[in-house]
C-alpha positions in Angstrom: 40.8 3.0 -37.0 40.7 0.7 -34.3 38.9 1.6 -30.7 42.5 1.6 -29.2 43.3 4.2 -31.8 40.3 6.2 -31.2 39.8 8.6 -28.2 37.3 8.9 -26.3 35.9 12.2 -27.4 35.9 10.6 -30.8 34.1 8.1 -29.8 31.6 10.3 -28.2 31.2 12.0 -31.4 30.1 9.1 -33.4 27.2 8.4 -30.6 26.5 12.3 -30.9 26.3 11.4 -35.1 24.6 8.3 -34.6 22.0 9.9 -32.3 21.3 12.4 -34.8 20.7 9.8 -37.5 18.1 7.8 -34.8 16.4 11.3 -34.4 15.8 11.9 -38.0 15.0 8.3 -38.8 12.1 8.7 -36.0 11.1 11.8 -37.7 10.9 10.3 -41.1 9.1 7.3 -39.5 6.3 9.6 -37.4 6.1 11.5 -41.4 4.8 8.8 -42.8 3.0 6.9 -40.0 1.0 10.9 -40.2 0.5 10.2 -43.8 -0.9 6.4 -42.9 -3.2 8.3 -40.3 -4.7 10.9 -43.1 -5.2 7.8 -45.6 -7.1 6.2 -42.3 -9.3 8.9 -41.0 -10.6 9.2 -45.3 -11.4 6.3 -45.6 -12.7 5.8 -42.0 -10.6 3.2 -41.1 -10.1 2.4 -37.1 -6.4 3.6 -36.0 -5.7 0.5 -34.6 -4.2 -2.9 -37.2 -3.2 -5.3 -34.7 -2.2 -7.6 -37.8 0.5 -4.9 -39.0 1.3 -4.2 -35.6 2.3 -8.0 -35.2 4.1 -7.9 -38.8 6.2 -4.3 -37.9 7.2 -6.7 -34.4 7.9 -9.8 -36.1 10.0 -7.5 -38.9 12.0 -5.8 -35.5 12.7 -8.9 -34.1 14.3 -10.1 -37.5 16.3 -7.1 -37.8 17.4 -7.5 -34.3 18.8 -10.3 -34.6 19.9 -10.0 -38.1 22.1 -6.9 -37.0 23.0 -9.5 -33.4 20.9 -6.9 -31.1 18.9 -7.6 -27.9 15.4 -8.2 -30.0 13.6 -7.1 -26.7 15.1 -4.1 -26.2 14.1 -3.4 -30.1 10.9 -4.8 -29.6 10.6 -2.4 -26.8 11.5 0.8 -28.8 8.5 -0.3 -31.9 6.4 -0.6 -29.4 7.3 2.9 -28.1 7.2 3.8 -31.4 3.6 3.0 -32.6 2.2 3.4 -29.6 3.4 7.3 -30.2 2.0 7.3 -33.5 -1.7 5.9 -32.4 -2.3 8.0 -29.9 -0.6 11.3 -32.0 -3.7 9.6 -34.4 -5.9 9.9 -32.2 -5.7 13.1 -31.2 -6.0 14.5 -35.0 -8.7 12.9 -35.6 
């Protein structure tokens, strides 16, 4: 179906699935960065990997502009992202 086809409250359905799917892709993402902090705090590593940091922003960028996104705006949301996760880290620790 073509956008001139679609209407607009069918439009604004597929941002309300889409949205959903973002949600639980975060929530499956903070899952497993949770699991990462538990392997950490055993084997008392520091929260903080600046080197996998810089890997999960080089891999964003590459999506970005794989998928012809704004690769600062993605960049952006990462960093939101693991900045989340380290300090949800350090508070359970």
């Amino acid at each position: 179906m073509s956008t001139e086809e679609k209407s607009l409250d069918e439009l604004r359905t597929e941002i309300e699935d889409i949205d959903r799917e973002i949600v639980e892709l975060i929530a499956r993402r903070t899952y497993v960065a949770d699991t990462i902090a538990e392997v950490k705090s055993e084997r008392d590593l520091p929260t903080t990997d600046e080197g996998q940091e810089d890997k999960v922003m080089d891999r964003a960028g590459e999506n970005a502009d794989k998928f012809d996104v704004d690769s600062n705006l993605v960049k952006a949301v990462f960093r939101l992202l693991i900045e989340l996760n380290k300090v949800e880290q350090r508070q359970n620790r």
